[in-house]
PDB file as gemmi writes it, atoms N, CA and C in Angstrom:
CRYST1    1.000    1.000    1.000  90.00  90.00  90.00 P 1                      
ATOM      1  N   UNK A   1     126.419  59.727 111.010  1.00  0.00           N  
ATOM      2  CA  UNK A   1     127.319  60.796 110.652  1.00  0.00           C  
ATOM      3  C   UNK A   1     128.771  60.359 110.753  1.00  0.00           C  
ATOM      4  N   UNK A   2     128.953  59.305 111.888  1.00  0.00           N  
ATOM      5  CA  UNK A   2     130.402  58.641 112.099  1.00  0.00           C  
ATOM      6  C   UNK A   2     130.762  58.438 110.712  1.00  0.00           C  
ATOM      7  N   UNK A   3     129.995  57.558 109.880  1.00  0.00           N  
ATOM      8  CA  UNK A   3     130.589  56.712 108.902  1.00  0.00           C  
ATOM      9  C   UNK A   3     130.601  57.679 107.577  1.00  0.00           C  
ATOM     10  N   UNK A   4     129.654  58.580 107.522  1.00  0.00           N  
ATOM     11  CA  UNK A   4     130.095  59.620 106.503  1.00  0.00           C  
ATOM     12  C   UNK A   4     131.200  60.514 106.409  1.00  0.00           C  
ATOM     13  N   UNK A   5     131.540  60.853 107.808  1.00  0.00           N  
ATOM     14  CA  UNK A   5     132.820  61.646 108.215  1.00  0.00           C  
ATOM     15  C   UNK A   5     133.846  60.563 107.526  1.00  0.00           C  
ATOM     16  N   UNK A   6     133.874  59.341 107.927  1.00  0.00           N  
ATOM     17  CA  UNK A   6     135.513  58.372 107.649  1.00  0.00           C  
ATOM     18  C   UNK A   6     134.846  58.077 105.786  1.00  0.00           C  
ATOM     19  N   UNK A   7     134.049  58.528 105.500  1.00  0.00           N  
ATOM     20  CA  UNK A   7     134.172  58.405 103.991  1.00  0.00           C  
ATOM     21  C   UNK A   7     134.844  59.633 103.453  1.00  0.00           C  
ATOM     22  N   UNK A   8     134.551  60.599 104.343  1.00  0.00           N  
ATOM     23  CA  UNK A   8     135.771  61.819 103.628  1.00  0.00           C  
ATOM     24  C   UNK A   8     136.867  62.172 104.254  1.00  0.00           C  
ATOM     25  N   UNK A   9     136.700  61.678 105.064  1.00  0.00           N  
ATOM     26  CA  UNK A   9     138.300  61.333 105.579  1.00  0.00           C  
ATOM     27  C   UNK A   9     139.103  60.689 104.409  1.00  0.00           C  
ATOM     28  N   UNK A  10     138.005  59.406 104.086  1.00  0.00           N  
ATOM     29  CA  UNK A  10     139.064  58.691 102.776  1.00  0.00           C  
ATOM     30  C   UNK A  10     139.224  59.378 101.604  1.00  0.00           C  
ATOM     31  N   UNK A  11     138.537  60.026 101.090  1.00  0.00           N  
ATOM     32  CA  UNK A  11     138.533  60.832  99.697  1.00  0.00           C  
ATOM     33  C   UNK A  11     139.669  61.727 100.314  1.00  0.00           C  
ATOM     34  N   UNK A  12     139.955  62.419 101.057  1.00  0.00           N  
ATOM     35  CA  UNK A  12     140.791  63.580 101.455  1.00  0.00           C  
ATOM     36  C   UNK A  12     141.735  62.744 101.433  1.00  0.00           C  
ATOM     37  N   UNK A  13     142.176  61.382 102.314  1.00  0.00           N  
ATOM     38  CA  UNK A  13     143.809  60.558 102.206  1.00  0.00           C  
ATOM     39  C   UNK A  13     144.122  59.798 100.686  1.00  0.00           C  
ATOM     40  N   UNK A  14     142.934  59.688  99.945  1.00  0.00           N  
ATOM     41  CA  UNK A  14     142.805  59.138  98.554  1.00  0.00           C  
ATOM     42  C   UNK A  14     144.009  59.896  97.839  1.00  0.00           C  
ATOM     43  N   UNK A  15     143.272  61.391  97.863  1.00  0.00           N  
ATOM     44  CA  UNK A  15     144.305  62.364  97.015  1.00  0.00           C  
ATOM     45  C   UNK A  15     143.718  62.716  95.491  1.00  0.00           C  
ATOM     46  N   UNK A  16     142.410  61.844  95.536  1.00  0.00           N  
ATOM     47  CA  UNK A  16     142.187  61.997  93.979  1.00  0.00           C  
ATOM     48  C   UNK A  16     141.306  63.398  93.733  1.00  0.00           C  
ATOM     49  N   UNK A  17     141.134  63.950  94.855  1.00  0.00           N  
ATOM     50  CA  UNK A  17     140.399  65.109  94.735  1.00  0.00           C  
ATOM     51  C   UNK A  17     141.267  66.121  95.366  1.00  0.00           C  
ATOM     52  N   UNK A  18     140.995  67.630  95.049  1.00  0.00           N  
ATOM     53  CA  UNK A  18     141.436  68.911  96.232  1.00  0.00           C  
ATOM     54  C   UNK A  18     140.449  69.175  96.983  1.00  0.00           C  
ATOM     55  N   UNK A  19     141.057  69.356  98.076  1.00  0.00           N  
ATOM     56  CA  UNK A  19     139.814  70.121  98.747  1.00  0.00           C  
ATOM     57  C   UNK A  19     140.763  71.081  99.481  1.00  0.00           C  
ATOM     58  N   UNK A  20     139.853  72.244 100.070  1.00  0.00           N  
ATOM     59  CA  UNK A  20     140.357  73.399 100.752  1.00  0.00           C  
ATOM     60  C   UNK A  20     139.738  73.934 102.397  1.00  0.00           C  
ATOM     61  N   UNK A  21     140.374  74.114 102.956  1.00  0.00           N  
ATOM     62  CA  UNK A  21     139.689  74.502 104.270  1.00  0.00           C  
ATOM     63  C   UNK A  21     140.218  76.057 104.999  1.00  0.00           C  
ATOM     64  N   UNK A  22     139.460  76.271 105.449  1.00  0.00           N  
ATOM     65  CA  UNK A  22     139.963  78.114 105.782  1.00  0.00           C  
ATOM     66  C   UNK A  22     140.400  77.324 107.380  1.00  0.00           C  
ATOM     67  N   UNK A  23     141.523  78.273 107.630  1.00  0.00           N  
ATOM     68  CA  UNK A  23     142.273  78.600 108.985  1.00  0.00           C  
ATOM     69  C   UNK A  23     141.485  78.440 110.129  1.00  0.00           C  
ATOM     70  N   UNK A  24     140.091  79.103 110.212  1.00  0.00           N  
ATOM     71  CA  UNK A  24     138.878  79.130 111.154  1.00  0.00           C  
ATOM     72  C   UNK A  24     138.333  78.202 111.260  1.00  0.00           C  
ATOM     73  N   UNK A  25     137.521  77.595 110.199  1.00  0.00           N  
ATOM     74  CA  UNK A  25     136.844  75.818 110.414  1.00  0.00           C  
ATOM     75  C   UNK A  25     138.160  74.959 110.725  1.00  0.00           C  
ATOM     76  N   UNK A  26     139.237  75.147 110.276  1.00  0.00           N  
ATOM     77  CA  UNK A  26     140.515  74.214 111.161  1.00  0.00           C  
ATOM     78  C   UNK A  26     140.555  74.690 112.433  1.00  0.00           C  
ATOM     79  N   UNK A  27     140.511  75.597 112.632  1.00  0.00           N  
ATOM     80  CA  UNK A  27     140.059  76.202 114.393  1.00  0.00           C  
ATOM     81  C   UNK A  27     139.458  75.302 115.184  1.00  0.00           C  
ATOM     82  N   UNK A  28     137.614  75.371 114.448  1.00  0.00           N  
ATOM     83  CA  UNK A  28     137.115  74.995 115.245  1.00  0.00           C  
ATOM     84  C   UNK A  28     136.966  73.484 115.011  1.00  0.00           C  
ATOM     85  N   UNK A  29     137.935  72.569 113.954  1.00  0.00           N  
ATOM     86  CA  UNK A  29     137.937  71.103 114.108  1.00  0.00           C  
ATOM     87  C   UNK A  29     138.669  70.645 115.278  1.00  0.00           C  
ATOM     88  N   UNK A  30     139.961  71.379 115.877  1.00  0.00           N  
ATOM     89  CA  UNK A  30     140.581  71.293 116.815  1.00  0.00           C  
ATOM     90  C   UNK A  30     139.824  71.593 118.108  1.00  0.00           C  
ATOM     91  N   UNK A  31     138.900  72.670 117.913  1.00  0.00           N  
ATOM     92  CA  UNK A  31     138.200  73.006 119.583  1.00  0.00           C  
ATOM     93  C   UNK A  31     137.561  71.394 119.640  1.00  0.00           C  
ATOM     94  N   UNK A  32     137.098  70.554 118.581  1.00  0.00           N  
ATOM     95  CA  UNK A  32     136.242  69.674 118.877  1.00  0.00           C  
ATOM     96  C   UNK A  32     136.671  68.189 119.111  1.00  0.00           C  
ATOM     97  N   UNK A  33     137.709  68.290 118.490  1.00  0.00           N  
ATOM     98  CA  UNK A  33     139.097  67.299 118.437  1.00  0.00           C  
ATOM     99  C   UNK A  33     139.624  66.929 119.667  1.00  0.00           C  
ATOM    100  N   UNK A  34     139.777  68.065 120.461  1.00  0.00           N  
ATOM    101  CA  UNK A  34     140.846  68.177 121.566  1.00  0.00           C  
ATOM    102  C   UNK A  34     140.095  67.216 122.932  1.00  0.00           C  
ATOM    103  N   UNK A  35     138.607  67.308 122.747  1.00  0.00           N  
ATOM    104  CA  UNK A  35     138.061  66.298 123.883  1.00  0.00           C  
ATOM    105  C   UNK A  35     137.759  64.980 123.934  1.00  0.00           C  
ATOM    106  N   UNK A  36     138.194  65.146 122.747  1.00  0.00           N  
ATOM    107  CA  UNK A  36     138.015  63.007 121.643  1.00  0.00           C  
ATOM    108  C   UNK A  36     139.262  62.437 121.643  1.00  0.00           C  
ATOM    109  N   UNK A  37     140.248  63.318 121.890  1.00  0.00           N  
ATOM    110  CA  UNK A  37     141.655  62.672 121.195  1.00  0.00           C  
ATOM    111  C   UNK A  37     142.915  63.200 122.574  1.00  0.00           C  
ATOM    112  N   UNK A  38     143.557  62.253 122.385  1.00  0.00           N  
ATOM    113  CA  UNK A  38     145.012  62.623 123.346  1.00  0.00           C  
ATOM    114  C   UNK A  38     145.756  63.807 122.601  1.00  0.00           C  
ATOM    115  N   UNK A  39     146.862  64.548 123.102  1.00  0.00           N  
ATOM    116  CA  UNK A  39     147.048  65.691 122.643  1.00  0.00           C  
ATOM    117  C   UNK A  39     147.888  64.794 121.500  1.00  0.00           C  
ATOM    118  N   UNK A  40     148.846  63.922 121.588  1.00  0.00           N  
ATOM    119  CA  UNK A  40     149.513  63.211 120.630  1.00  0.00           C  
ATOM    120  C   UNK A  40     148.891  62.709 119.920  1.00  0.00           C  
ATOM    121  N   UNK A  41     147.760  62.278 119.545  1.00  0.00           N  
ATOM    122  CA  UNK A  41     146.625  61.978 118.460  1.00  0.00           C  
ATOM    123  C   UNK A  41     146.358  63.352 117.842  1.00  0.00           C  
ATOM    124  N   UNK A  42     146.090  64.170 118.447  1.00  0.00           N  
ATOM    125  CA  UNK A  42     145.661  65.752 117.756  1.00  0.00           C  
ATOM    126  C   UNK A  42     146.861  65.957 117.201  1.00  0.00           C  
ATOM    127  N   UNK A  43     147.739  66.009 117.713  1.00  0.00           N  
ATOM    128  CA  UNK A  43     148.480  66.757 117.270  1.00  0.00           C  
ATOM    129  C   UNK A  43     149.190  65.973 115.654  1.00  0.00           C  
ATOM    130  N   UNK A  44     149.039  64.288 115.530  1.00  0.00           N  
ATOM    131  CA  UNK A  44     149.539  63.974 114.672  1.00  0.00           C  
ATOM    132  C   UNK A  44     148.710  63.983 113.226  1.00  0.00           C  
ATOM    133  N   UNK A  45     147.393  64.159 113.994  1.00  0.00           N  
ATOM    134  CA  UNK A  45     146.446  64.543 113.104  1.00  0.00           C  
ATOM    135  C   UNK A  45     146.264  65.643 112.241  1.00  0.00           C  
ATOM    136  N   UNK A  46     146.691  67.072 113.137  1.00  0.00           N  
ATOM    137  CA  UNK A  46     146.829  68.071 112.781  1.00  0.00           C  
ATOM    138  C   UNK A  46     148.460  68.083 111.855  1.00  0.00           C  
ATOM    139  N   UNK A  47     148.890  67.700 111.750  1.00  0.00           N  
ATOM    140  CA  UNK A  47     150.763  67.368 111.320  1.00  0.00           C  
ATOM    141  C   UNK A  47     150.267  66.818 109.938  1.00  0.00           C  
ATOM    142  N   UNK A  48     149.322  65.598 109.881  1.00  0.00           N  
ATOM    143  CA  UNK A  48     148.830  65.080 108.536  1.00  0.00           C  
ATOM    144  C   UNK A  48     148.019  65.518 107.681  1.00  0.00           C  
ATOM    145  N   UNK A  49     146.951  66.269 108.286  1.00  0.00           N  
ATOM    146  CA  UNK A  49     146.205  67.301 107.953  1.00  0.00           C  
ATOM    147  C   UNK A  49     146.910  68.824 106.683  1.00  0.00           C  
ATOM    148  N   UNK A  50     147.409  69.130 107.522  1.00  0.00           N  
ATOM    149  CA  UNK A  50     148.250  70.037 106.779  1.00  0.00           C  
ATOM    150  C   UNK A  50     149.346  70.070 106.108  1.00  0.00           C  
ATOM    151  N   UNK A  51     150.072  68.859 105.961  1.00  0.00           N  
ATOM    152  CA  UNK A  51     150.942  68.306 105.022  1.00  0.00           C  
ATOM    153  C   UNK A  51     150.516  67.581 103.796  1.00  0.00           C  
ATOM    154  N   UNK A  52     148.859  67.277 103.723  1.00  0.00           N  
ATOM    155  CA  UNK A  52     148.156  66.548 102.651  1.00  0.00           C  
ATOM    156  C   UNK A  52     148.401  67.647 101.494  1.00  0.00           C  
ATOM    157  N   UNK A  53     149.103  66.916 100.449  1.00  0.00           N  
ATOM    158  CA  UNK A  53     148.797  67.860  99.226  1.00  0.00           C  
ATOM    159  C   UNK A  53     147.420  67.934  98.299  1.00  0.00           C  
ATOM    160  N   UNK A  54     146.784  67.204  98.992  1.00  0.00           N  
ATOM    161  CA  UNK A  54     145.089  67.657  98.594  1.00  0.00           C  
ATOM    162  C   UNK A  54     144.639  68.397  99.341  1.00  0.00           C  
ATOM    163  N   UNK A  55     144.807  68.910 100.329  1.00  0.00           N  
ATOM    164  CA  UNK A  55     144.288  70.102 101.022  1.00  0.00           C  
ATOM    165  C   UNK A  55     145.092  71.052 100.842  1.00  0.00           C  
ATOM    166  N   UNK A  56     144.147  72.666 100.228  1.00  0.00           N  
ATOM    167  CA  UNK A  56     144.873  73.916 100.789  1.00  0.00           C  
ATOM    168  C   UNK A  56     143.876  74.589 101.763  1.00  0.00           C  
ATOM    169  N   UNK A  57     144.978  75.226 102.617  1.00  0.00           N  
ATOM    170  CA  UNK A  57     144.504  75.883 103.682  1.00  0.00           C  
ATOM    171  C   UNK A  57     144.215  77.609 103.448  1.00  0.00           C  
ATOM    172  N   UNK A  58     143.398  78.174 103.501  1.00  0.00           N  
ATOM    173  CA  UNK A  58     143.098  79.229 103.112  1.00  0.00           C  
ATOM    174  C   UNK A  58     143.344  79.633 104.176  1.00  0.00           C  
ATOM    175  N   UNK A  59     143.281  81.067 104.152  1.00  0.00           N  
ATOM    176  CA  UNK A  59     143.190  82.393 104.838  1.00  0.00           C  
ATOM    177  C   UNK A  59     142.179  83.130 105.207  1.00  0.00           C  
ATOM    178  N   UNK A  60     141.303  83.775 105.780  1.00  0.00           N  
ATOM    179  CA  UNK A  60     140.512  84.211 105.951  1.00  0.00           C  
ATOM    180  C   UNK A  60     140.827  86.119 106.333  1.00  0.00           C  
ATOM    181  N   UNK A  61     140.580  86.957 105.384  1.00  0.00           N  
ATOM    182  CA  UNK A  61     140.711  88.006 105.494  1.00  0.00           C  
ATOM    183  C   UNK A  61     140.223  88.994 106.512  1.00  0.00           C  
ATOM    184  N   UNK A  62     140.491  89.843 106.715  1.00  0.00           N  
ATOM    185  CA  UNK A  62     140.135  90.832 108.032  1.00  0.00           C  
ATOM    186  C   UNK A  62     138.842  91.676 107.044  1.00  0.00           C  
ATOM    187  N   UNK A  63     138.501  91.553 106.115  1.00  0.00           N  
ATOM    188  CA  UNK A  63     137.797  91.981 105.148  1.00  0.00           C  
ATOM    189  C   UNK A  63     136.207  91.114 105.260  1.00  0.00           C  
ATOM    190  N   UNK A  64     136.915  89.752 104.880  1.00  0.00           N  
ATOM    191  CA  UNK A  64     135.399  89.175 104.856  1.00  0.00           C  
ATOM    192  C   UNK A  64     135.337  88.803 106.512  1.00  0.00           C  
ATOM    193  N   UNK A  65     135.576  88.544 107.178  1.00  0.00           N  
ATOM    194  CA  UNK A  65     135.253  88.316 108.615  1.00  0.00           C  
ATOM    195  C   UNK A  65     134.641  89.523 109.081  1.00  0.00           C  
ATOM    196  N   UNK A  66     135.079  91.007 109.205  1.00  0.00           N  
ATOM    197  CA  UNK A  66     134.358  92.237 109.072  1.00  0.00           C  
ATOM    198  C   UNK A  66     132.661  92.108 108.043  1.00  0.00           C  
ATOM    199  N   UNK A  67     132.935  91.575 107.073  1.00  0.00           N  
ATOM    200  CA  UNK A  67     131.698  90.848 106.371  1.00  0.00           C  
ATOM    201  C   UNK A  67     130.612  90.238 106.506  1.00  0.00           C  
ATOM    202  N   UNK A  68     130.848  89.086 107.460  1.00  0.00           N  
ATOM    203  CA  UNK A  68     130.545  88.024 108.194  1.00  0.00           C  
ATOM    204  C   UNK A  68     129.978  88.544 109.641  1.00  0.00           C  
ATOM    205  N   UNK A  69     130.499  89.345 109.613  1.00  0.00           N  
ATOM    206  CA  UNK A  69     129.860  89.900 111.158  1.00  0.00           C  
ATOM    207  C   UNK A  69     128.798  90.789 111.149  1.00  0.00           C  
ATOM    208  N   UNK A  70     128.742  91.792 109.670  1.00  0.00           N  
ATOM    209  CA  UNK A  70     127.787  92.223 109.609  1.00  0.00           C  
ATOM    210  C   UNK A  70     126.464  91.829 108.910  1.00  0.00           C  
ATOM    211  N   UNK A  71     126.850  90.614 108.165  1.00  0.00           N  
ATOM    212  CA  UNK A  71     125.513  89.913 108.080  1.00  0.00           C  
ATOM    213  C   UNK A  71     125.428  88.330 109.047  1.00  0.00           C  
ATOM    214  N   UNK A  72     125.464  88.514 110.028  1.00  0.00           N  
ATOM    215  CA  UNK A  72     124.868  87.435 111.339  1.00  0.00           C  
ATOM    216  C   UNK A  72     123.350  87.893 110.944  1.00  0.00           C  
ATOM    217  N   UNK A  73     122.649  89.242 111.027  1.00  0.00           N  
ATOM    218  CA  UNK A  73     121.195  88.967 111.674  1.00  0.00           C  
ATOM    219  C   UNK A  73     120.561  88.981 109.855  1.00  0.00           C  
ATOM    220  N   UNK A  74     121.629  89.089 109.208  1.00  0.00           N  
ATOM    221  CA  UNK A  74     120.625  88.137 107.641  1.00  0.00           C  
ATOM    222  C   UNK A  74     120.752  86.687 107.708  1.00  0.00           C  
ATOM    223  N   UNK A  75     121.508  86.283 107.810  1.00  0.00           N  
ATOM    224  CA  UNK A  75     121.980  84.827 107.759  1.00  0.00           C  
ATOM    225  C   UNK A  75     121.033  83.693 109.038  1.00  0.00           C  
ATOM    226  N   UNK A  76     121.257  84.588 110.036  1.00  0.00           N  
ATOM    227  CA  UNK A  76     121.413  83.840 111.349  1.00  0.00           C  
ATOM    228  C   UNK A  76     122.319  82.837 111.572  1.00  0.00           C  
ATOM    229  N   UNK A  77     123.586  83.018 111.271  1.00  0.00           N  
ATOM    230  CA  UNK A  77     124.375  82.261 111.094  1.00  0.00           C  
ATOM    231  C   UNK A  77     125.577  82.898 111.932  1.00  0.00           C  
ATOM    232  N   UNK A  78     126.343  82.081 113.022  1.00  0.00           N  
ATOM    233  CA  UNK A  78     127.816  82.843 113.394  1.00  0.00           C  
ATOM    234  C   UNK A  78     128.509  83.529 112.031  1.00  0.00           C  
ATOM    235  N   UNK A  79     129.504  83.644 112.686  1.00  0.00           N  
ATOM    236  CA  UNK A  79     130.246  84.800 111.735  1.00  0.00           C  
ATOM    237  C   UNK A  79     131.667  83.679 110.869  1.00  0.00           C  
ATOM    238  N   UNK A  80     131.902  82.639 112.124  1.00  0.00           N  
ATOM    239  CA  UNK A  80     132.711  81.694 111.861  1.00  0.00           C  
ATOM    240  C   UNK A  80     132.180  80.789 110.349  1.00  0.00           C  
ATOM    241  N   UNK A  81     130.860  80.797 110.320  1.00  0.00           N  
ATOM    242  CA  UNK A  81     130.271  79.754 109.192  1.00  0.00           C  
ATOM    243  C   UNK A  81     129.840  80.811 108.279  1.00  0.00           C  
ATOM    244  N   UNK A  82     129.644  81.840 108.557  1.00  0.00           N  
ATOM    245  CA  UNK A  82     129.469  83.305 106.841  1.00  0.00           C  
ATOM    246  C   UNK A  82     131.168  83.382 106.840  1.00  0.00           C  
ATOM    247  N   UNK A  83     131.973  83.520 107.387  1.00  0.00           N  
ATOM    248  CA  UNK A  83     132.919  84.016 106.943  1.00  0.00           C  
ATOM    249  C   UNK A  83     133.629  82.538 105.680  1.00  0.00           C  
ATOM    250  N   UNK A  84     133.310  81.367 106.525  1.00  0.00           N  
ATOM    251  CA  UNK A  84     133.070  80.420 105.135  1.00  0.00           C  
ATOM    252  C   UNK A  84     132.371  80.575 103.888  1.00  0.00           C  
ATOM    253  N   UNK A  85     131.346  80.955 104.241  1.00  0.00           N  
ATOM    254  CA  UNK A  85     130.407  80.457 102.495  1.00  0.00           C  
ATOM    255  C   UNK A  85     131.245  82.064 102.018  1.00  0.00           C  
ATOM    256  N   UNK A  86     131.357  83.237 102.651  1.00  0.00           N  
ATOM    257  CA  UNK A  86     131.528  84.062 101.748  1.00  0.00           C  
ATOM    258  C   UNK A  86     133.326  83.875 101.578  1.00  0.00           C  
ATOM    259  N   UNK A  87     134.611  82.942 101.625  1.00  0.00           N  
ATOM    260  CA  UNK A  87     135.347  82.671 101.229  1.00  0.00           C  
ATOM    261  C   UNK A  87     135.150  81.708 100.092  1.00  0.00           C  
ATOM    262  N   UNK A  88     134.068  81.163 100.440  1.00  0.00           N  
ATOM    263  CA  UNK A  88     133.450  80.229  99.101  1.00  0.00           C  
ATOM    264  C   UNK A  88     133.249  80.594  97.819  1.00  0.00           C  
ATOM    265  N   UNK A  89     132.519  82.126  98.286  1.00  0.00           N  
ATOM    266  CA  UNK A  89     132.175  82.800  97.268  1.00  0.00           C  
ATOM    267  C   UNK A  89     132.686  83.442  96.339  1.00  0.00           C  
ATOM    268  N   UNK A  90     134.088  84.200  96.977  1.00  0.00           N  
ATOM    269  CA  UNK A  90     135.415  84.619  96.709  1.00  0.00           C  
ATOM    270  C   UNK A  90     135.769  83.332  95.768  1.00  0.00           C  
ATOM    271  N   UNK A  91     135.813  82.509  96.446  1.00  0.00           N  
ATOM    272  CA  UNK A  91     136.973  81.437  95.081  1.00  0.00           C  
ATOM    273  C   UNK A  91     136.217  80.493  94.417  1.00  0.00           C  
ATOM    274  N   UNK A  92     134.972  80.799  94.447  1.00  0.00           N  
ATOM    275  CA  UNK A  92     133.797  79.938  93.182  1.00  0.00           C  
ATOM    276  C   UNK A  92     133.700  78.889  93.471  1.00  0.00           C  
ATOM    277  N   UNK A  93     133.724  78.333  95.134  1.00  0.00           N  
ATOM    278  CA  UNK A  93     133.628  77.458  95.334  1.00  0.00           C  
ATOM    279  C   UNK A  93     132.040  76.594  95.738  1.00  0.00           C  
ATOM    280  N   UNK A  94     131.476  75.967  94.834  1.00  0.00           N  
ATOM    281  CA  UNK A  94     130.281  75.858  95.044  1.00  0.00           C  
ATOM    282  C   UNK A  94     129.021  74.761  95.736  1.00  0.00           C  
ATOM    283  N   UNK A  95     130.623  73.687  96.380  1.00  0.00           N  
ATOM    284  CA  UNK A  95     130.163  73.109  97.865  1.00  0.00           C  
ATOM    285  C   UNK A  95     131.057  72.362  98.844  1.00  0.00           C  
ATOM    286  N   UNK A  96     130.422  71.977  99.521  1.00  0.00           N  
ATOM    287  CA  UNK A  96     131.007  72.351 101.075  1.00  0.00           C  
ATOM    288  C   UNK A  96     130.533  71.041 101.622  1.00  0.00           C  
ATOM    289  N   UNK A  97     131.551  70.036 102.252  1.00  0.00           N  
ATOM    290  CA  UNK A  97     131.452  68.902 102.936  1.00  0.00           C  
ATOM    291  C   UNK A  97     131.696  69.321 104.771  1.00  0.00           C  
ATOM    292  N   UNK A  98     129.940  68.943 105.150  1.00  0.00           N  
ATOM    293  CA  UNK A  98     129.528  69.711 106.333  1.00  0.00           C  
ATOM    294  C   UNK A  98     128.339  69.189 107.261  1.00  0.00           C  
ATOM    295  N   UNK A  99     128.579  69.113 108.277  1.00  0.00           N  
ATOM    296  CA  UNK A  99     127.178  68.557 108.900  1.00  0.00           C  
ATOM    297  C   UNK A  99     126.321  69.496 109.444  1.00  0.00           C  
ATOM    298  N   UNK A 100     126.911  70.595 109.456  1.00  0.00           N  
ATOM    299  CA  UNK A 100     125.892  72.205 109.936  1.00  0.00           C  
ATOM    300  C   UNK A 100     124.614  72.442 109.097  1.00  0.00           C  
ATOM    301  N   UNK A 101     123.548  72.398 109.764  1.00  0.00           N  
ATOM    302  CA  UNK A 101     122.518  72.239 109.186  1.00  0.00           C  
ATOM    303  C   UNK A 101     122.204  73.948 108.631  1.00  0.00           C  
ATOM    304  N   UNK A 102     123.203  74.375 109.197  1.00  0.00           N  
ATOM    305  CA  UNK A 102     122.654  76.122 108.382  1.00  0.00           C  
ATOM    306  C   UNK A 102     123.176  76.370 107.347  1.00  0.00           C  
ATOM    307  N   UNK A 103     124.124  75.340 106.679  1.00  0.00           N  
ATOM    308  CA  UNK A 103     124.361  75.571 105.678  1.00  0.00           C  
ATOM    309  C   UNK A 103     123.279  75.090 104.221  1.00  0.00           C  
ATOM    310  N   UNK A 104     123.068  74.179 104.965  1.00  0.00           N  
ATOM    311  CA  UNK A 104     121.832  73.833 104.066  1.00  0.00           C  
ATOM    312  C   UNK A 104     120.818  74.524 103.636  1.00  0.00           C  
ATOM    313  N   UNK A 105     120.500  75.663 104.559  1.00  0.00           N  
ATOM    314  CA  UNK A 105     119.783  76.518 103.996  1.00  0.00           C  
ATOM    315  C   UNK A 105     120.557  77.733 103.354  1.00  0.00           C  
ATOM    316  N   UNK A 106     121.651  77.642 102.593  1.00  0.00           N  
ATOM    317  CA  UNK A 106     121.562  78.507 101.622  1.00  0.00           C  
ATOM    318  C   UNK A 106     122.054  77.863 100.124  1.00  0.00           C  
ATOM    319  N   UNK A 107     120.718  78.605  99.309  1.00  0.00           N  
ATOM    320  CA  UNK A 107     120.439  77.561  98.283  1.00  0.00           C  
ATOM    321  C   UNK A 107     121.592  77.787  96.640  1.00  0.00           C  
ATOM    322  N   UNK A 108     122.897  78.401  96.991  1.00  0.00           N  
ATOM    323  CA  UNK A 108     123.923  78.652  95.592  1.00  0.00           C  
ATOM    324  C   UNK A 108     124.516  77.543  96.322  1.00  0.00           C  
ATOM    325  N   UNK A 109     124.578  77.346  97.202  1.00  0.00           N  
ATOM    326  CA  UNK A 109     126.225  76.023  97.354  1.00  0.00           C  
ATOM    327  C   UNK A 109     125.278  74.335  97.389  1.00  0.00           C  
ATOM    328  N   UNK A 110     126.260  73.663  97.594  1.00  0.00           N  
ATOM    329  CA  UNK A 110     125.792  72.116  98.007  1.00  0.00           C  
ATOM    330  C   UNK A 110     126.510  71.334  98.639  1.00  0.00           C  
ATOM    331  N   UNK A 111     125.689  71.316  99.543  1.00  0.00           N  
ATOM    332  CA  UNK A 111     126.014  70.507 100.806  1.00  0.00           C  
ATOM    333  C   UNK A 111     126.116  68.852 101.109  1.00  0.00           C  
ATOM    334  N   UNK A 112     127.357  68.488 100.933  1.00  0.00           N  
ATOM    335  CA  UNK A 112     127.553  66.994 101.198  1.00  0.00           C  
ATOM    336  C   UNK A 112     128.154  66.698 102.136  1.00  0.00           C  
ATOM    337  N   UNK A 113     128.181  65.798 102.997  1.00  0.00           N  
ATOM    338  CA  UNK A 113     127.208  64.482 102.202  1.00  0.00           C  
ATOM    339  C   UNK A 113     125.772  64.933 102.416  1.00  0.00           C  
ATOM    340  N   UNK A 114     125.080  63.870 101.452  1.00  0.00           N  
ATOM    341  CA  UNK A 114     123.515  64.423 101.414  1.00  0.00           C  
ATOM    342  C   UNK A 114     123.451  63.745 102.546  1.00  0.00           C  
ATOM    343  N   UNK A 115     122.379  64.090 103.753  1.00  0.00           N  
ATOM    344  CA  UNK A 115     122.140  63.410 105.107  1.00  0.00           C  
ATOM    345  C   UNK A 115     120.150  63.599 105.255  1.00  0.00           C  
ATOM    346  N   UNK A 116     119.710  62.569 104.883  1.00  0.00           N  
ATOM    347  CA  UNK A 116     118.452  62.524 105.074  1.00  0.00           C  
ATOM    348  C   UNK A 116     118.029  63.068 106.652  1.00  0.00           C  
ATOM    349  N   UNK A 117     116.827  64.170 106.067  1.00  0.00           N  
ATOM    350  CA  UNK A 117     116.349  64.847 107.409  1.00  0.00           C  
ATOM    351  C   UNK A 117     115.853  64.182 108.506  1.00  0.00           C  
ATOM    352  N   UNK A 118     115.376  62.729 108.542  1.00  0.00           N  
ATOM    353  CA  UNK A 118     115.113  61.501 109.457  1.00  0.00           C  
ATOM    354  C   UNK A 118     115.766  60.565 109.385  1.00  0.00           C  
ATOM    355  N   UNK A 119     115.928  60.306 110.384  1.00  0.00           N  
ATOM    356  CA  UNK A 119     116.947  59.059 109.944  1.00  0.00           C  
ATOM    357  C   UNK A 119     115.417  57.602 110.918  1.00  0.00           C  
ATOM    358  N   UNK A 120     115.901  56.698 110.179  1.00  0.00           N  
ATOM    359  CA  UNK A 120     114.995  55.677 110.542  1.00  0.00           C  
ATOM    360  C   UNK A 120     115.217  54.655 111.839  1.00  0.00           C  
TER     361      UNK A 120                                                      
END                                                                             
């Protein structure tokens, strides 16, 4: 998973693509960030991150998060990862670079990188 992550790391510093990330999954890249990295690594990370003009940073509405909360017991999914696919859904976005295996089970988007269910 290391080496798939620094392959989109590179496509994202490439520039030859957009990609978009909501306010919340930047949330929780930082909750996960913060125990791997010195605060001056996070923080320069986070500084490059959001100055990339291939990334936009979305918003996440008080609308679909209200959304997201009320379908947890369809999904089984937090509210943090519905309130994604259904911002997805909102802007026709139809996949999602992710290692959460619950996303995989829902079958309108596509989930990359492809990550074989065994690894050998």
């Amino acid at each position: 998973m290391k080496e798939e992550a620094k392959k989109i790391i590179q496509m994202v510093n490439d520039g030859k693509e957009e990609f978009c990330i909501s306010l919340i999954q930047l949330s929780e890249i930082v909750n996960l960030l913060k125990y791997s990295m010195s605060w001056e690594q996070l923080h320069s990370f986070l500084w490059g991150l959001i100055s990339n003009n291939s990334i936009e940073i979305l918003e996440v509405s008080k609308m679909i998060y209200i959304n997201s909360i009320d379908k947890i017991p369809k999904f089984e999914m937090d509210s943090n990862d519905i309130s994604a696919y259904l911002l997805m859904k909102e802007k026709g976005i139809d996949r999602i670079y992710t290692f959460d295996k619950n996303f995989r089970e829902l079958k309108d988007i596509i989930c990359l990188p492809k990550i074989p269910d065994k690894f050998n």
